[in-house]
C-alpha positions in Angstrom: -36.8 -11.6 -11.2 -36.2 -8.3 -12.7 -39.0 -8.9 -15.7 -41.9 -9.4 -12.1 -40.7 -5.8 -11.4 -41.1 -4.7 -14.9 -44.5 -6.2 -15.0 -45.7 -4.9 -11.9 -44.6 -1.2 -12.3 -45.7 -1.4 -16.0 -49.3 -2.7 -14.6 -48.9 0.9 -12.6 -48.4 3.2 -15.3 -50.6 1.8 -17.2 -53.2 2.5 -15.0 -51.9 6.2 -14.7 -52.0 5.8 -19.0 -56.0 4.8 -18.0 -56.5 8.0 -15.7 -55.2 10.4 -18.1 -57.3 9.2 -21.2 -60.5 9.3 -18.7 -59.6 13.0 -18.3 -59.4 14.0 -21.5 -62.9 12.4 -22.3 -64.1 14.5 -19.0 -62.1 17.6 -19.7 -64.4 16.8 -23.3 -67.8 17.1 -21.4 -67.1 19.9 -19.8 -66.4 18.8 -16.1 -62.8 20.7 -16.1 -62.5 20.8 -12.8 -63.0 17.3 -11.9 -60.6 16.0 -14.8 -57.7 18.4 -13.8 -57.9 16.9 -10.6 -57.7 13.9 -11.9 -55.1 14.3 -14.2 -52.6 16.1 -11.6 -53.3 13.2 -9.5 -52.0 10.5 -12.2 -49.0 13.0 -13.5 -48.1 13.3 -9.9 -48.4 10.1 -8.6 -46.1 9.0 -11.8 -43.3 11.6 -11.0 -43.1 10.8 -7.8 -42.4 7.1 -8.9 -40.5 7.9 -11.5 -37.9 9.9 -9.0 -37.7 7.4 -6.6 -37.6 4.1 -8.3 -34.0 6.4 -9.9 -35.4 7.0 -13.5 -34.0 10.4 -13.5 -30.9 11.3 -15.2 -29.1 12.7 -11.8 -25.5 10.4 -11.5 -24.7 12.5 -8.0 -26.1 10.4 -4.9 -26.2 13.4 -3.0 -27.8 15.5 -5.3 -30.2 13.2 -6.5 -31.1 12.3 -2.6 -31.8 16.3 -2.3 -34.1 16.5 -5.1 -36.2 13.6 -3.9 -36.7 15.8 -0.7 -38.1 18.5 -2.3 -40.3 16.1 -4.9 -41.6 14.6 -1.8 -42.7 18.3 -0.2 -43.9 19.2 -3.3 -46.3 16.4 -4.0 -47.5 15.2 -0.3 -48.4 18.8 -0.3 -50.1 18.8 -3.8 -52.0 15.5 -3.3 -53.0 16.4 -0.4 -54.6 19.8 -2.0 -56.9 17.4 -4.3 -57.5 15.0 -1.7 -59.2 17.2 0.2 -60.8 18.8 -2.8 -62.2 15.2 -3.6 -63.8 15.2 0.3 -65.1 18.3 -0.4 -63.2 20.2 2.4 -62.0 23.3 0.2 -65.5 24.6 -0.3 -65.9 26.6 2.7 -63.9 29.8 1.6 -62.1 30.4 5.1 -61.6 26.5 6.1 -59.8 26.6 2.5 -57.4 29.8 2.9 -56.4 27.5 6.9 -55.6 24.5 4.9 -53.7 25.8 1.9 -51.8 28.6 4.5 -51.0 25.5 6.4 -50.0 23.4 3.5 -48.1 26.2 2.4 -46.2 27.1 5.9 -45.5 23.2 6.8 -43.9 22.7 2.7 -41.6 25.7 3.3 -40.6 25.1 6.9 -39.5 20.9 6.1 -37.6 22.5 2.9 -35.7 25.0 4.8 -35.0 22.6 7.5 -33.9 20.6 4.9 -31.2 22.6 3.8 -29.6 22.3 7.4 -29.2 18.8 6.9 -27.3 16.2 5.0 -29.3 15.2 2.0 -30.3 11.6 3.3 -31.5 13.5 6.5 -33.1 16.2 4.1 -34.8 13.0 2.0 -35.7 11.1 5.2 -37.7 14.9 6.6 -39.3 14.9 3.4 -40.8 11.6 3.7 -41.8 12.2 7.1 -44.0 15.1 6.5 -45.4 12.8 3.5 -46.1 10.1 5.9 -48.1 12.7 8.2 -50.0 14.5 5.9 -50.8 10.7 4.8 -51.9 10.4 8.1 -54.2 13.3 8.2 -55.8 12.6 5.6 -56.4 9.1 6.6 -58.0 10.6 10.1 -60.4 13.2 7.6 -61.4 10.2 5.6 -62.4 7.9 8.7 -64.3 11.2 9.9 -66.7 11.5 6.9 -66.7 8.1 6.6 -68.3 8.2 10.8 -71.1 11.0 9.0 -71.4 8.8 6.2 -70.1 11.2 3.5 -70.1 10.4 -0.1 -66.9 8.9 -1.4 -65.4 8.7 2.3 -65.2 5.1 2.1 -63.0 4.8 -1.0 -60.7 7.7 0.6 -60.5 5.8 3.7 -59.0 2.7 1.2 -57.0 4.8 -1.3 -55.2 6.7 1.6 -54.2 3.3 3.3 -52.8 1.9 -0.1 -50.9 5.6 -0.5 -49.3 4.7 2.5 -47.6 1.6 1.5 -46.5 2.9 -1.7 -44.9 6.1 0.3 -43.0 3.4 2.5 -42.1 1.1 -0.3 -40.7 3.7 -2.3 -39.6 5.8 0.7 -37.2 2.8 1.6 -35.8 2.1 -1.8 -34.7 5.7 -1.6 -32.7 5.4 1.9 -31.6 2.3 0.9 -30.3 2.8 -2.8 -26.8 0.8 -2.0 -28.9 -2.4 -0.9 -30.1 -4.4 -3.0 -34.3 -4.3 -3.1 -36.4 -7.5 -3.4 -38.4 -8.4 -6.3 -41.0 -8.7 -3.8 -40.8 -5.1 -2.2 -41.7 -3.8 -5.5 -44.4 -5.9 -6.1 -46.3 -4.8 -3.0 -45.3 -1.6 -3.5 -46.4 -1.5 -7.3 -49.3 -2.8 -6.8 -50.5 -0.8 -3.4 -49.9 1.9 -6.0 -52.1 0.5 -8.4 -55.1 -0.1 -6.4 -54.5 3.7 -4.7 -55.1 4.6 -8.7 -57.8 3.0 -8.5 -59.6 3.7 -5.9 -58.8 7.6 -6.7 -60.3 7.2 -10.0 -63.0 5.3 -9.0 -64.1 7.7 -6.7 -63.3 10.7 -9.5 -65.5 8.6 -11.9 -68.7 8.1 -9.2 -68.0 12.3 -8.5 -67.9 12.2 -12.5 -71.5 10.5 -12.6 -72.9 12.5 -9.7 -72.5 15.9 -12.0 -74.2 13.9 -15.4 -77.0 13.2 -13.4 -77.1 16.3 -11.5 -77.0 17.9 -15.0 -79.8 15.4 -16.1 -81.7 17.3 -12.8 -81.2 20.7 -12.8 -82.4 20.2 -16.9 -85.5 18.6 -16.2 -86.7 19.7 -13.3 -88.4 18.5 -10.2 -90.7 16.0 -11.4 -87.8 14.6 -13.4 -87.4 11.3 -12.1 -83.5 11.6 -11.5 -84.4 14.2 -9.1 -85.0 11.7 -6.3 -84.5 8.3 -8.3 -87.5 7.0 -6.4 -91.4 6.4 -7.3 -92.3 9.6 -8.5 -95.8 11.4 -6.7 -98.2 9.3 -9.4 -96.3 6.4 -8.7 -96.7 6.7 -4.7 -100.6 6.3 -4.3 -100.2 2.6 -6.0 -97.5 1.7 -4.3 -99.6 2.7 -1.1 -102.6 1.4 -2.3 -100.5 -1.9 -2.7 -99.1 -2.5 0.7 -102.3 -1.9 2.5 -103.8 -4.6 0.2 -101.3 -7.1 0.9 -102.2 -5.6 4.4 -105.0 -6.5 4.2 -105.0 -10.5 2.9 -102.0 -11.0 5.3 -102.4 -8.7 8.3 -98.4 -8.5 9.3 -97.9 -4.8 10.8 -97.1 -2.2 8.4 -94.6 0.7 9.2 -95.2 3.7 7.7 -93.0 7.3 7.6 -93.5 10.3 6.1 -90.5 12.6 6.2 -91.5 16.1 5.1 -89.1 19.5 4.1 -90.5 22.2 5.3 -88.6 25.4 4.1 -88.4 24.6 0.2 -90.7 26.8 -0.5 -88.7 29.6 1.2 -85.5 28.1 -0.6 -87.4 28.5 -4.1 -88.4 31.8 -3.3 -84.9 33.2 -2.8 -82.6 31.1 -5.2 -85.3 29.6 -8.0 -86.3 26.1 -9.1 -82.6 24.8 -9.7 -81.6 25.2 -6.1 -84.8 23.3 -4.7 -84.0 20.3 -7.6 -80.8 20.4 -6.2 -81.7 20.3 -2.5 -84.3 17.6 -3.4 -81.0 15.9 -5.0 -79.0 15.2 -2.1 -81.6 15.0 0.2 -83.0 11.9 -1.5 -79.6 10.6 -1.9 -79.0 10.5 1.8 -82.4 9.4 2.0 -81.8 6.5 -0.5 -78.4 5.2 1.4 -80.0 5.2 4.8 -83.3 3.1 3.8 -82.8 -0.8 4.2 -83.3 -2.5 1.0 -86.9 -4.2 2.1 -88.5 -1.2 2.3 -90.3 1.1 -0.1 -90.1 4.9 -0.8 -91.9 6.9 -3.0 -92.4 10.9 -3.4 -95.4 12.4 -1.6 -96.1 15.2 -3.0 -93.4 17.8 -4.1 -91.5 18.0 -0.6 -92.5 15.3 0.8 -91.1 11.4 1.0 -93.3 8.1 2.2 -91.5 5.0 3.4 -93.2 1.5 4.1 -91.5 -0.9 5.7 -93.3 -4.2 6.0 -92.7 -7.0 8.5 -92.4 -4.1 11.3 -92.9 -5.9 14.2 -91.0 -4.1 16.2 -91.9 -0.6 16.5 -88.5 0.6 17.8 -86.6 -0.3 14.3 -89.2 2.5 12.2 -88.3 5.0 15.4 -84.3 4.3 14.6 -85.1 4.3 11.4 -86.7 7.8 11.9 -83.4 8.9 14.2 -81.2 8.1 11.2 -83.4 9.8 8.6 -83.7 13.3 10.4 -79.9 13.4 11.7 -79.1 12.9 8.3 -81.1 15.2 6.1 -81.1 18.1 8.7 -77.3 17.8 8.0 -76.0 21.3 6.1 -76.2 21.5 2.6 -74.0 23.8 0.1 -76.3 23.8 -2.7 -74.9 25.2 -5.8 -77.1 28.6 -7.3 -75.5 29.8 -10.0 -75.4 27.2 -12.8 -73.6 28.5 -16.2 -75.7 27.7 -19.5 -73.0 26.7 -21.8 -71.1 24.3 -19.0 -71.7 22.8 -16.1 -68.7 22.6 -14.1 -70.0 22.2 -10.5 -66.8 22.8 -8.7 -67.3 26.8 -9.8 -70.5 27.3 -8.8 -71.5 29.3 -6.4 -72.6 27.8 -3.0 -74.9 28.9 -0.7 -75.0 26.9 2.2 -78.3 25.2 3.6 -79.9 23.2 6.2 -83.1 21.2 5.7 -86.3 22.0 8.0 -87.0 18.3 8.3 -90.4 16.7 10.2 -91.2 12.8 10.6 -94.3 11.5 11.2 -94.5 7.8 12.2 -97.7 5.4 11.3 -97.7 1.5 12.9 -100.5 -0.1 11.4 -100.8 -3.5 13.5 -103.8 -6.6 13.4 -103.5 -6.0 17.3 -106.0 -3.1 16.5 -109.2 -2.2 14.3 -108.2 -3.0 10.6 -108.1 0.6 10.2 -106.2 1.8 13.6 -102.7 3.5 13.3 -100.7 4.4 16.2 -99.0 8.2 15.1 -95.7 9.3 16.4 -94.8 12.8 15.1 -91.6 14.2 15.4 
């Protein structure tokens, strides 16, 4: 049995071996910040394995018992740091300085408490502040997974899998006199592979959001990456389309128009980049709302259309429309001060910014004259 453990941890450090090479080829591009991250996430995650599978050379039970306590501290507290750097929680300067002075102030109190107890007590204290920062995080990634944050999803998974691995290795530890099924470490090897995963997954689709944002803020607004949609030439055809089918099959046509009003005003006080960039997320969130049946397009330069066909019911474009503004009128920390050499959007400077958002609602139905619409501004 012992060569199934062998496979299954080896299977986990080499996806750490994975991780690390992936940083060095984003550390390469320039995107430091998001590599470090990744790269402390891998070399921690491996330590703390390392130490409490017994791979270090401590012979003293006791001794070796204490210094899993602190290793435990050290790196809930750590991971924890870069989880919530991943969820984008340590952007807002003062929600950062609570969250690191809390990190800090629960770390020191569980060590010194430590101290006070025996070291299997001390190890078993360690774990359990592990276990509930584990579990805060898991309740931060369920939140922005409610709002429909980017990457929330994959946190939501990659915490649950953390989990596992903390109490499959967390029990090896307390039990190091009894003897631990093969199977035990498989489920704990591999929990810890797909939390690797899933980490680096969502490092990579972070890693893909700056390229293109890069791609964005180079070309400009009428860059198609800006809004990865029809661009404003493309829109009048694709109008001019759907009424035509309209037209030789008269099912009713929904129609929205979702306008920004204050970029102008944004351009005006930050430039061109930050409106590319505001146009950026805003169509993202547009993009991951919309139903795959129905059509967008640019309208003009702050302005999107959206046809939905086979609207039949009048009250799915209105939800539709409820979605749409909830979501874009959401705030925005848009990033103004772009470097020229790099692009390293974790140092940038944000400026934080809420979309003026209008909908305007267009049900073109057989049930009146070919040309009648029924408008429902919002």
């Amino acid at each position: 049995m012992e060569k199934y453990v062998i496979g299954f941890w080896g299977c986990y450090f080499g996806t750490i071996g994975l991780m690390v090479a992936g940083c060095v080829f984003g550390f390469i591009r320039s995107l430091h910040q998001v590599a470090a991250n990744a790269a402390l996430t891998a070399l921690v995650s491996a330590f703390f394995a390392v130490a409490f599978l017994g791979g270090l050379p401590i012979e003293d039970a006791g001794l070796l018992a204490r210094f899993q306590a602190h290793v435990a501290v050290a790196t809930s507290a750590l991971l924890c740091c870069l989880f919530f750097s991943m969820l984008g929680l340590l952007r807002d300067p003062r929600i950062r300085q609570v969250l690191l002075w809390g990190l800090s102030g629960l770390s020191l109190a569980t060590l010194g408490a430590g101290w006070l107890l025996s070291p299997v007590l001390a190890l078993a204290l360690g774990l359990a502040q592990a276990g509930l920062l584990a579990l805060v995080a898991l309740g931060l990634s369920l939140r922005s997974a409610w709002y429909r944050e980017r990457l929330a999803v994959m946190a939501v998974v990659g915490v649950f899998f953390m989990l596992i691995i903390l109490g499959g290795l967390g029990w090896m530890a307390l039990n190091r006199n009894v003897h631990v099924p093969w199977q035990l470490h498989a489920v704990t090897a591999l929990a810890g592979t797909v939390y690797l995963a899933t980490i680096a997954t969502a490092l990579w689709a972070r890693y893909a959001y700056l390229i293109e944002l890069r791609k964005v803020m180079k070309h400009g607004p009428e860059y198609d990456l800006v809004t990865r949609m029809c661009t404003h030439a493309q829109t009048g055809p694709m109008v001019t389309a759907a009424f035509h089918r309209y037209r030789k099959n008269p099912v009713p046509l929904g129609v929205m128009v979702v306008s920004i009003a204050n970029l102008p005003v944004l351009e005006k006080l930050y430039g061109v980049p930050a409106v590319n960039h505001a146009l950026f997320i805003c169509a993202g969130r547009l993009q991951r709302l919309v139903p795959t049946h129905v059509e967008t397009g640019r309208l003009g330069r702050d302005s999107f259309v959206l046809l939905m066909p086979h609207c039949h019911d009048s009250g799915r474009l209105v939800h539709l429309a409820h979605l749409i503004q909830a979501s874009l009128s959401r705030a925005v920390m848009l990033h103004t001060s772009f470097g020229h050499s790099s692009f390293d959007h974790e140092r940038a400077k944000p400026t934080r910014w809420v979309a003026d958002v209008g909908v305007g609602l267009l049900r073109v139905s057989h049930e009146r004259a070919p040309t009648g619409s029924r408008c429902s501004p919002r």
